[in-house]
C-alpha positions as CSV (number, residue, x, y, z in Angstrom):
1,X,0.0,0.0,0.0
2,X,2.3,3.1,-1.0
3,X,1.1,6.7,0.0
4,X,-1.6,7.1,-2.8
5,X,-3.4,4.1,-1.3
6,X,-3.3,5.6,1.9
7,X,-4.5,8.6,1.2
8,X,-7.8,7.4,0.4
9,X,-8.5,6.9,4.1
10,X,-9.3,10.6,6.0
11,X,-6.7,11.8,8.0
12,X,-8.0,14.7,9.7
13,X,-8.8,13.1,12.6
14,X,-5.0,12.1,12.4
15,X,-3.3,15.1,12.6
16,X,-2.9,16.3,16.4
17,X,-0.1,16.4,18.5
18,X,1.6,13.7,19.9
19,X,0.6,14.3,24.2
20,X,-3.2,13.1,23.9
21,X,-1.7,9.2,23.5
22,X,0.0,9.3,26.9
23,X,-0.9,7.1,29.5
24,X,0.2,6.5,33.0
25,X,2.3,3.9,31.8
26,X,4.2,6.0,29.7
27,X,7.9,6.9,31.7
28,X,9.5,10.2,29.9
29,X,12.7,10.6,28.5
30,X,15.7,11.7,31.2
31,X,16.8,14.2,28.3
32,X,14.7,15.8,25.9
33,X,14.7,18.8,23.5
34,X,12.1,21.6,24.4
35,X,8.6,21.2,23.8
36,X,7.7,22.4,20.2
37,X,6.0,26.3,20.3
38,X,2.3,26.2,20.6
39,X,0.2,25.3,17.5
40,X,2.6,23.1,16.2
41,X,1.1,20.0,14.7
42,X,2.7,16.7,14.3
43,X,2.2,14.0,11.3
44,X,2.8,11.4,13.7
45,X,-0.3,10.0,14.0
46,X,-0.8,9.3,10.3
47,X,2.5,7.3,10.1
48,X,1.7,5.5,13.4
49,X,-2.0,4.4,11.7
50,X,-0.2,3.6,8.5
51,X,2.6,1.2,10.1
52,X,0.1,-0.4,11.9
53,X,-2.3,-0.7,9.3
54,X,0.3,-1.9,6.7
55,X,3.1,-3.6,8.3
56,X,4.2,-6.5,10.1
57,X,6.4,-7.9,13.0
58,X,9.7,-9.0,11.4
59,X,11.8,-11.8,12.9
60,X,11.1,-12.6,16.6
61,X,8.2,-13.7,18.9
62,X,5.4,-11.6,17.1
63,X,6.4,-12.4,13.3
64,X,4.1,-11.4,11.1
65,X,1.9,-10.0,13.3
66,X,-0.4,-6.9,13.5
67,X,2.1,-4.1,14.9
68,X,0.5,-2.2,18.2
69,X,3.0,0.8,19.5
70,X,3.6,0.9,23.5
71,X,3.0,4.7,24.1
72,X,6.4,5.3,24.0
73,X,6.8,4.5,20.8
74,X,4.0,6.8,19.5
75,X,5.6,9.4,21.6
76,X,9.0,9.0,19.8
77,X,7.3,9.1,16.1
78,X,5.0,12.2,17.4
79,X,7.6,14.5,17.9
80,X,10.1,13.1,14.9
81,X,7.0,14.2,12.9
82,X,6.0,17.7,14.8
83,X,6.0,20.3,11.9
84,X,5.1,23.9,11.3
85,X,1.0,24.1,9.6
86,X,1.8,26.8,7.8
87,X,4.5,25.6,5.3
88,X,4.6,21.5,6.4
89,X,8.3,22.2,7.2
90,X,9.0,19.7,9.8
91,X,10.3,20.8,12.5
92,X,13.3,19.0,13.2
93,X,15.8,17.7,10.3
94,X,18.5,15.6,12.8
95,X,17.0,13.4,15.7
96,X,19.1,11.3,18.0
97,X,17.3,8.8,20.1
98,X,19.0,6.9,23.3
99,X,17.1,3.8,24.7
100,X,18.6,0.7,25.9
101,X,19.1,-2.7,24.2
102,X,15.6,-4.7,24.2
103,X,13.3,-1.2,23.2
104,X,12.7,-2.8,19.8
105,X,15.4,0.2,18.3
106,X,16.0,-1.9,14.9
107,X,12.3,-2.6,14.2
108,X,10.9,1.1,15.2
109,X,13.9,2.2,12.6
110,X,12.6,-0.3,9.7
111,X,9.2,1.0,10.7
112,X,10.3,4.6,10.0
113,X,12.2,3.4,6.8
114,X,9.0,2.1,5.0
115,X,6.8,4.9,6.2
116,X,9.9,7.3,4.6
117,X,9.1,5.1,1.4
118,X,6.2,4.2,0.7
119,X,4.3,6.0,3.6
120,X,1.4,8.6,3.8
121,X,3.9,11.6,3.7
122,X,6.9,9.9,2.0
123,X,8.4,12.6,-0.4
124,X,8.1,12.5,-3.9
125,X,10.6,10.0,-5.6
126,X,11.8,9.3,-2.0
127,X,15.6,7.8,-1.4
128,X,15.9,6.3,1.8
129,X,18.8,4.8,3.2
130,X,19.1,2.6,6.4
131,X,22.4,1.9,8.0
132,X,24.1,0.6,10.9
133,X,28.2,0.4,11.1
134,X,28.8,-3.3,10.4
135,X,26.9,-5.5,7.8
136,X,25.9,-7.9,9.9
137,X,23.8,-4.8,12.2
138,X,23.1,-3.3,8.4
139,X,21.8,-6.7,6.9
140,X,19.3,-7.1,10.2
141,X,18.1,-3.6,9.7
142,X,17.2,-4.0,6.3
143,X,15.8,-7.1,6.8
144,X,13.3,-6.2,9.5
145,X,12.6,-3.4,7.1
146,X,12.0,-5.9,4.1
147,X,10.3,-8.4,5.9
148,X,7.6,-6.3,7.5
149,X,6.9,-4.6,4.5
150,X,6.2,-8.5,2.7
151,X,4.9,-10.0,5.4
152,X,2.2,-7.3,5.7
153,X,0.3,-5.5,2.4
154,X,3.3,-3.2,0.7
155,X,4.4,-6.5,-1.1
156,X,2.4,-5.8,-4.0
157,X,3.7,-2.7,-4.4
158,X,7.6,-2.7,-4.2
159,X,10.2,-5.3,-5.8
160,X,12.8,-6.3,-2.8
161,X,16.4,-7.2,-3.5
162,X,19.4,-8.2,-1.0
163,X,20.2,-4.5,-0.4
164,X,17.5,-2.5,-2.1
165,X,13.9,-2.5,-1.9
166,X,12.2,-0.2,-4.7
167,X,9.1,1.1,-5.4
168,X,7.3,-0.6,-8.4
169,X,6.3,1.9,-11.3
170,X,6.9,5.1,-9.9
171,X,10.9,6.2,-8.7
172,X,11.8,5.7,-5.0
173,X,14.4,3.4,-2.9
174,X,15.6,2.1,-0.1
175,X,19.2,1.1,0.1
176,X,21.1,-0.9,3.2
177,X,24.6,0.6,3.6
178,X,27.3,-0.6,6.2
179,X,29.2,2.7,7.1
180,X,33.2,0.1,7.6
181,X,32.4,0.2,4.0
182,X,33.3,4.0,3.5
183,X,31.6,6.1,1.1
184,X,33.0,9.4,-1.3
185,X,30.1,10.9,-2.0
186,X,26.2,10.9,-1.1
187,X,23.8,11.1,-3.2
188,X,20.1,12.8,-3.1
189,X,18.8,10.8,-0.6
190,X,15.5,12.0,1.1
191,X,16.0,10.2,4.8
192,X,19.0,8.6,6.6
193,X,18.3,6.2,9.6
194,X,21.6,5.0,11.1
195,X,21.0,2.2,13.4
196,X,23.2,1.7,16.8
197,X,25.2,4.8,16.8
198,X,27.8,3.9,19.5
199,X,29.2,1.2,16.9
200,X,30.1,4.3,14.6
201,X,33.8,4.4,15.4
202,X,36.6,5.5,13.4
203,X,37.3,8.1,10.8
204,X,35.8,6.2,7.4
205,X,32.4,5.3,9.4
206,X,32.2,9.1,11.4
207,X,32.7,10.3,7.4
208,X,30.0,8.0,6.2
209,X,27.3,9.9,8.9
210,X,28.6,13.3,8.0
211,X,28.5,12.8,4.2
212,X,24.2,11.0,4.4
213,X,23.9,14.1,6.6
214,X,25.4,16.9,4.4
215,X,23.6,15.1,1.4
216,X,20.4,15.7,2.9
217,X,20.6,19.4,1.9
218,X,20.6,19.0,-1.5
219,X,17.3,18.2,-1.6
220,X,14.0,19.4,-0.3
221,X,11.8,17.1,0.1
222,X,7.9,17.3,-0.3
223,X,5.1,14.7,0.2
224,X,2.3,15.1,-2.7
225,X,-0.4,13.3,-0.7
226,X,-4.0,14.4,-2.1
227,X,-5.3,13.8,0.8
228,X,-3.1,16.2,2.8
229,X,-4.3,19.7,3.8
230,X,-0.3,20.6,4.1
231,X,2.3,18.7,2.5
232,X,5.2,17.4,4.4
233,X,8.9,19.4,3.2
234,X,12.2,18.3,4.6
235,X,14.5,15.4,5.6
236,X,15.2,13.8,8.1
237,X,18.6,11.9,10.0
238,X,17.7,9.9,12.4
239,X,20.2,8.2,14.9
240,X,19.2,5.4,17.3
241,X,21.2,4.2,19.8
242,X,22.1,2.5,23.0
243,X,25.0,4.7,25.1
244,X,28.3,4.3,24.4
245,X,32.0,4.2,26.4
246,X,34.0,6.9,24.4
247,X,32.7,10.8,24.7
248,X,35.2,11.6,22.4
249,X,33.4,9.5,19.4
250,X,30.6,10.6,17.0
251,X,27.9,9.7,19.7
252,X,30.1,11.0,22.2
253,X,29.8,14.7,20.6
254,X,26.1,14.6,19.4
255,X,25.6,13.3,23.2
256,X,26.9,16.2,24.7
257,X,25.2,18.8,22.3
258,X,21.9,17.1,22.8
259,X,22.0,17.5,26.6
260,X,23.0,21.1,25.8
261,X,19.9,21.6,23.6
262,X,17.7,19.6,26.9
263,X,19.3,22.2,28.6
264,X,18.5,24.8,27.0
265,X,22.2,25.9,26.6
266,X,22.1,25.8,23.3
267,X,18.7,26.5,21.0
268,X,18.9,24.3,18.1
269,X,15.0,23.3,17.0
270,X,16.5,21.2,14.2
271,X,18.0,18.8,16.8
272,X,15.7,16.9,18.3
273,X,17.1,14.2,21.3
274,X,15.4,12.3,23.3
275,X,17.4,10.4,25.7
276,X,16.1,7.4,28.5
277,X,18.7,6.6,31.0
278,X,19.1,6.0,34.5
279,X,20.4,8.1,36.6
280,X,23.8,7.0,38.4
281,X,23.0,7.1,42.2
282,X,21.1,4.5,42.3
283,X,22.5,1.5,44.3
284,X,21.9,-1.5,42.2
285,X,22.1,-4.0,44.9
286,X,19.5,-2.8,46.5
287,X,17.0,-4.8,45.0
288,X,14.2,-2.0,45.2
289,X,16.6,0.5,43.9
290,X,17.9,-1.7,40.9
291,X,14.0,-2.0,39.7
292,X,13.9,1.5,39.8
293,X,17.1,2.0,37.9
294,X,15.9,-0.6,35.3
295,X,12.4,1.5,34.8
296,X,13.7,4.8,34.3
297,X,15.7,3.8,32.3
298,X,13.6,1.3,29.9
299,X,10.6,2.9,28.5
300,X,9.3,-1.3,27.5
301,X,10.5,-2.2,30.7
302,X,7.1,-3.6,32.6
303,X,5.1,-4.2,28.8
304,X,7.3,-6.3,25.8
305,X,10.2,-6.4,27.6
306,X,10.0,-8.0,31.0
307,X,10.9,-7.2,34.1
308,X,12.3,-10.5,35.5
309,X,14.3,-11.3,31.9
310,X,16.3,-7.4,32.9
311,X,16.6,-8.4,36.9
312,X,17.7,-11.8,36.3
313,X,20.4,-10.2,33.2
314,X,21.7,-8.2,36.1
315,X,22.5,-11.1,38.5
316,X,24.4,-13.0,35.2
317,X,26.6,-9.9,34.4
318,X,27.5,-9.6,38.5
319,X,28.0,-13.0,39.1
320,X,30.5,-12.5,35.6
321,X,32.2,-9.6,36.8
322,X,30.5,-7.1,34.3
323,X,28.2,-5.1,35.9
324,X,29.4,-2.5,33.9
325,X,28.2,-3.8,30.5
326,X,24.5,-3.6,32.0
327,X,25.1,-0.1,33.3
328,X,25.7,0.3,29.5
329,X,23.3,-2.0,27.7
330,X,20.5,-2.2,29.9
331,X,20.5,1.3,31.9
332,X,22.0,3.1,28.8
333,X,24.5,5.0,31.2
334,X,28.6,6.3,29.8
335,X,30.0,3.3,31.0
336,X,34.0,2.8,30.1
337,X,34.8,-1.0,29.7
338,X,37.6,-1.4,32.4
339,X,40.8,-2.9,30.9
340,X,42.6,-5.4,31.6
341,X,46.1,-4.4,33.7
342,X,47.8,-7.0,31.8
343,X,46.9,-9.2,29.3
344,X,46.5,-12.9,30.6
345,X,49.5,-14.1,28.2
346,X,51.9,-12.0,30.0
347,X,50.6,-13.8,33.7
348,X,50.8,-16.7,32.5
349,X,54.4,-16.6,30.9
350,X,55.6,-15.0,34.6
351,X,54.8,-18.7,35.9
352,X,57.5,-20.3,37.6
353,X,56.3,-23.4,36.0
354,X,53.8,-23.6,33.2
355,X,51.5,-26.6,34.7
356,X,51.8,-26.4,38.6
357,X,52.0,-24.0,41.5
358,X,56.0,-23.7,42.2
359,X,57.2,-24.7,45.9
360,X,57.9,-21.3,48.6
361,X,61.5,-20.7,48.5
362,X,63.7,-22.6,51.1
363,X,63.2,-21.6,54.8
364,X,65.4,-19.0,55.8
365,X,65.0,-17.0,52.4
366,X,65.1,-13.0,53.1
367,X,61.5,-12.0,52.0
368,X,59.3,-9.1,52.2
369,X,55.0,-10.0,52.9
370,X,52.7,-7.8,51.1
371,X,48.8,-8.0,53.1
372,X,45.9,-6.8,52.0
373,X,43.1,-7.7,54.1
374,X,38.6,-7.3,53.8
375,X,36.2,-8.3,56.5
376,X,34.0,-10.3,54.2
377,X,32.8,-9.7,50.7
378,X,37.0,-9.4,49.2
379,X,39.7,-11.7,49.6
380,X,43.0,-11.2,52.1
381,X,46.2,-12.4,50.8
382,X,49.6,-12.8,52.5
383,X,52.2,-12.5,49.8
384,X,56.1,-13.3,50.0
385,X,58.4,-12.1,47.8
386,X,62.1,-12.8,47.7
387,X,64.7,-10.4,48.2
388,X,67.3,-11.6,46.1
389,X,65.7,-13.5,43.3
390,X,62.8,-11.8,42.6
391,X,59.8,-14.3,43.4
392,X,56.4,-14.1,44.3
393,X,54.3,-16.5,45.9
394,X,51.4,-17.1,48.2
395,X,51.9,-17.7,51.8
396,X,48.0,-17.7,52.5
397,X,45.1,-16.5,51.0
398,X,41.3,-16.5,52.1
399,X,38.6,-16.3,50.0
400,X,35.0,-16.2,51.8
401,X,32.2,-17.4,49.4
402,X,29.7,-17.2,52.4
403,X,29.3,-13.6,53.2
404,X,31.2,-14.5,56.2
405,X,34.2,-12.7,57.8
406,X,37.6,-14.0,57.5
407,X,39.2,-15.6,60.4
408,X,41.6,-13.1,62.1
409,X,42.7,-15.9,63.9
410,X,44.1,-17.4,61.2
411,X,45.3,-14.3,59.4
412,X,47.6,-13.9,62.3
413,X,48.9,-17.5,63.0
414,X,49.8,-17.5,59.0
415,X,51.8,-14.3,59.8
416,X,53.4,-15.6,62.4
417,X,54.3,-19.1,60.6
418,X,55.8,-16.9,58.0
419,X,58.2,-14.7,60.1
420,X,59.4,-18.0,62.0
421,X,59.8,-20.0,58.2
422,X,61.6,-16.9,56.3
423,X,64.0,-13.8,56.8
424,X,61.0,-11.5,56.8
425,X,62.6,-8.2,56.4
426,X,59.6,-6.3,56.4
427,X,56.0,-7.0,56.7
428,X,54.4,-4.0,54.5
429,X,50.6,-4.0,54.7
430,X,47.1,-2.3,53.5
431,X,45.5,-0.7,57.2
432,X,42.0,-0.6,56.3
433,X,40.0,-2.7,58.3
434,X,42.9,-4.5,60.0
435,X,44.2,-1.7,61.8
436,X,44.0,-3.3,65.1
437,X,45.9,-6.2,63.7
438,X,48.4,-4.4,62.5
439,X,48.6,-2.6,65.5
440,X,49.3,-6.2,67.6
441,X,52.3,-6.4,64.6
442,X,54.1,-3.6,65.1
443,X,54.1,-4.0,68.9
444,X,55.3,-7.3,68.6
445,X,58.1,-6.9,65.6
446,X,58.2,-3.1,65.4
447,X,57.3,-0.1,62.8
448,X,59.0,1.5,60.2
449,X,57.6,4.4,58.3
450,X,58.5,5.7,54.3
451,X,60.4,8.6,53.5
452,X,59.7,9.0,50.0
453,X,61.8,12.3,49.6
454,X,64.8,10.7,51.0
455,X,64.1,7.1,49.6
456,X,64.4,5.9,52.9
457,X,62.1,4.4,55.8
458,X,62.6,5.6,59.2
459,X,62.2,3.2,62.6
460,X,63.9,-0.2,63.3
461,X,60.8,-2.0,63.5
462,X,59.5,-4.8,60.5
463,X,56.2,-3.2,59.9
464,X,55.2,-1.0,57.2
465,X,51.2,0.6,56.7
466,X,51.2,0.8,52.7
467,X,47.6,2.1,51.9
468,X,46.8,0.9,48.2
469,X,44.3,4.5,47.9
470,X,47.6,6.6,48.5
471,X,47.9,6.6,44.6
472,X,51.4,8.7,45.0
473,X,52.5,5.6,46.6
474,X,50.8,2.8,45.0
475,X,50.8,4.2,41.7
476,X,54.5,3.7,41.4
477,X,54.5,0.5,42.8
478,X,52.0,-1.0,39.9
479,X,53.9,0.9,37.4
480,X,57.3,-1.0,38.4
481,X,55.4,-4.0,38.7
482,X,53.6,-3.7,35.5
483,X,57.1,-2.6,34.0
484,X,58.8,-5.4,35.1
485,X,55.9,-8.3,34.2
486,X,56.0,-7.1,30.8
487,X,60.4,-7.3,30.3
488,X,60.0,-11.3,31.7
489,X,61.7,-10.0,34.8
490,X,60.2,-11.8,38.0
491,X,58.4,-15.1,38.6
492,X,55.4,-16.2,40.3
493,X,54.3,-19.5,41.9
494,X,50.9,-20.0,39.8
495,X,48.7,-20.0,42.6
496,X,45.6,-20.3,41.7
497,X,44.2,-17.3,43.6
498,X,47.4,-14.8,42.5
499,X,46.9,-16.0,38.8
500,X,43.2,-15.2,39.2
501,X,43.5,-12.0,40.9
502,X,46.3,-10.6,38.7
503,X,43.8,-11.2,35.5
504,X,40.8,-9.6,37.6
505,X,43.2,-6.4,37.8
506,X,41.7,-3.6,36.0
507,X,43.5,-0.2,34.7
508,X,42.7,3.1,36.5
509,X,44.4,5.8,35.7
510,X,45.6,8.8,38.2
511,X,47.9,11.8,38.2
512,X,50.3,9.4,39.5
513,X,50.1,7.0,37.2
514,X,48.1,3.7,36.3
515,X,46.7,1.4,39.6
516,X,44.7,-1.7,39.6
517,X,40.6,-1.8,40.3
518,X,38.1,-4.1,39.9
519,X,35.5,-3.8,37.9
520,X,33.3,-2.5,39.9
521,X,32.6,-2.1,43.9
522,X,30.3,-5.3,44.5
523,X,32.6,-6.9,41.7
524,X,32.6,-10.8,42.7
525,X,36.0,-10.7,40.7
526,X,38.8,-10.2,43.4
527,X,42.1,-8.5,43.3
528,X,43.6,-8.6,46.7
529,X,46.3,-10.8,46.0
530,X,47.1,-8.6,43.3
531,X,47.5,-6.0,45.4
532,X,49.5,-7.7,48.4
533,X,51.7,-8.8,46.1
534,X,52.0,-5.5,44.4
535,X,53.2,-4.4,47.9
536,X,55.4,-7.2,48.4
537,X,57.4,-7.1,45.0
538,X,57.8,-3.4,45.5
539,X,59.3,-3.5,48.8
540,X,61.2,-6.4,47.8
541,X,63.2,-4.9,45.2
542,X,63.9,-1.2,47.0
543,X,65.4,-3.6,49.2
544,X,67.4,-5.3,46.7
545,X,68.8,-2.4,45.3
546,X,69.5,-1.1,49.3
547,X,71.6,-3.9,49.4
548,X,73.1,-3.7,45.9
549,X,73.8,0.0,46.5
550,X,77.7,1.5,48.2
551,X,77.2,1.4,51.9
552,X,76.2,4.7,53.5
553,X,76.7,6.3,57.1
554,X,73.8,5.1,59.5
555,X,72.5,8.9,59.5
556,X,71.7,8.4,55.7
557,X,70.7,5.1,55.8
558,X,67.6,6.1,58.7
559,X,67.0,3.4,60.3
């Protein structure tokens, strides 16, 4: 049914604006462009009716059935479609949407597509292209695109092709681009939808958007609908996306200016964005706050998309370590993927042996122990690492599964079997939470404190506070570690829990350098050993170079 067809049926009851639809279901945008100025008018309803009148699901649950909008939905084509009755300018000629992964983004964008087509206001000899930034997203565009314009009554009316679909007997196209592809030149298209915008990345697929966009101007289109008492003039670019992880991309900039035109910073009518996303204070494991989170930010959430499918995503991704990726994907927040410290290769290879844990070095070995200790929900570690050889290994390590608090008891007798097995030359540990522990140390084998300035500790004593959040301290102390694991330099025991922990490690990086994180607070993936031993190689080898270094007066040595 192309737009002459659809003209047939009255569309004065049709054209209205888009509020009337809303329910109490409907949950707004966080961001949005400013209302449009009284007496605008909105061709919305007229492509919602058509779509539903003339298309069908594509590939999923409801193939090839009768489409029915959620009221967000109708919202979103409502105000794409808002346009001036005096001339049938529309009022907005760039529109970037923002709604999570499950919002049915690829199938409202094939909607749109046909309606640009062979819809009740498509332009005359319309040229329509649909694009995403790979093929394979591209090919699934299209093909929601093409299938739900055969599976419901436009068949008879177009001739579809792998890439193409065109109208039959009068000119008019729509063409499937993948942006990795590149492009030189546009050509006089009428409409560009450009599906998943975070996946834009690079130079030839950021030219791609800019070139559809600038091509847009060339033309102006106008809808020659009979039945129309104002004709529809002017293109459109429409980008639909979930968030992304680099501000500094293409989504990354037409991010920012949308919230300045929500703002009202900048006044830009052609620019429409509309933006769902949850806001970041909410603590997600709180189980009232998390439902919350998951609402605001998915307009579906509660109707097509369910909310024990999200709830039950979030456990998965948290029990894998990657809460961040539903921050992303299912709360549509900036998230940054954490990366790795160092690449799992370069652990491995630092393996004393390559298929089991290596022995502790022979009692009696000079050593320094790195701790870092948790009450419950992280791991405590007690790391060795040798003087004069450069070796790590793990003295003792507790990892609660249970919620339950580690056993200071036992903390303490392993520290105690380690400074009557080895030379312990200095015991350097992470204070919080263990402060009275350490406290029962260093009035049994004495304190020392750093001098940074001087390179130097001061005191006689064995034990040393190193607190991992002091990044002018600890970011040096990753760096030489990270330095060293990558030029083959020291060996480690392949425990288990150290090899696990050291591939946890995540990259953070501070005025003082890079540290390690998790990926995230409640992050089930641990790093403590990492960090102990972090401590212990670090203090191990500004003790090997005291004792490779000339001999000084006591005064300079300080202690």
């Amino acid at each position: 049914m192309t737009q002459r067809a659809a003209s047939k049926t009255s569309t004065a009851a049709r054209r209205r604006t888009a509020p009337s639809h809303q329910s109490s279901s409907f949950r707004p945008p966080r961001y949005e462009s400013p209302a449009a100025p009284e007496g605008t008018l909105t061709f919305g309803p007229l492509v919602r009716w058509w779509i539903q009148r003339v298309l069908r699901h594509g590939e999923g649950d409801q193939f090839g059935k009768p489409i029915a909008y959620d009221d967000f939905q109708n919202y979103l084509i409502d105000r794409i479609y808002e346009f001036d009755p005096s001339t049938g300018d529309l009022l907005h000629n760039r529109v970037l949407i923002g709604v999570p992964k499950g919002n049915a983004k690829t199938e409202l964008c094939a909607h749109i597509g046909d309606a640009e087509l062979a819809g009740p206001i498509a332009p005359v000899s319309p040229n329509v292209v649909i694009s995403a930034a790979s093929y394979e997203q591209a090919d699934k565009l299209f093909g929601a695109a093409k299938t739900g314009a055969l599976e419901g009554d436009l068949g008879p009316f177009i001739d579809a092709f792998d890439t193409e679909i065109q109208l039959r007997g009068i000119p008019g196209v729509m063409r499937r681009i993948a942006a990795i592809a590149g492009t030189n030149d546009g050509g006089l298209e009428t409409c560009h939808i450009g599906d998943e915008v975070h996946e834009w990345e690079g130079e030839r697929r950021e030219r791609v958007w800019t070139i559809l966009g600038n091509s847009l101007k060339k033309r102006t289109p106008r809808s020659a609908n009979p039945d129309l008492a104002v004709q529809r003039r002017g293109a459109l670019q429409i980008g639909i996306t979930t968030a992304g992880d680099d501000m500094d991309g293409l989504l990354g900039r037409l991010y920012g200016y949308g919230r300045k035109v929500a703002s009202g910073e900048l006044v830009d009518p052609g620019f429409l964005f509309i933006w769902w996303e949850a806001d970041s204070g909410w603590d997600l494991d709180d189980p009232g706050q998390l439902r919350s989170a998951v609402l605001e930010a998915n307009p579906a959430a509660g109707s097509f998309l369910t909310m024990q499918n999200l709830l039950g995503r979030y456990m998965e991704l948290v029990a894998e370590g990657r809460a961040h990726e539903f921050r992303r994907y299912h709360l549509n927040q900036w998230v940054a993927a954490p990366d790795d410290w160092l690449a799992a290769d370069v652990i491995e290879r630092a393996r004393r042996f390559p298929d089991k844990v290596a022995p502790p070095p022979a009692p009696g070995t000079k050593i320094v122990l790195g701790f870092d200790g948790s009450n419950n929900r992280d791991c405590t570690a007690l790391i060795g690492w040798t003087v004069d050889t450069d070796y790590g290994f793990v003295v003792d390590a507790w990892e609660p599964t249970d919620g339950q608090p580690v056993s200071r008891t036992a903390v303490d007798a392993a520290v105690h079997r380690a400074f009557k097995t080895w030379n312990v030359v200095e015991l350097a540990g992470d204070p919080p939470g263990w402060r009275s522990e350490l406290e029962r140390w260093e009035a049994e084998f004495g304190t020392r404190e750093l001098d940074e300035e001087h390179d130097r500790v001061t005191g006689s004593g064995k034990v040393l506070r190193f607190a991992t959040f002091q990044y002018a301290r600890f970011g040096p102390a990753c760096a030489e570690m990270k330095t060293a694991m990558l030029g083959h330099e020291p060996r480690i025991d392949g425990h288990p829990i150290l090899l696990r922990h050291l591939k946890n490690a995540n990259a953070y990086d501070t005025r003082h350098g890079q540290v390690i994180v998790k990926d995230g607070k409640m992050s089930p993936r641990k790093i403590d050993a990492a960090d102990a031993a972090i401590i212990a190689r670090h203090r191990a080898r500004w003790h090997a170079r005291r004792r490779a270094a000339p001999s000084k007066t006591p005064s300079e040595v300080g202690f």
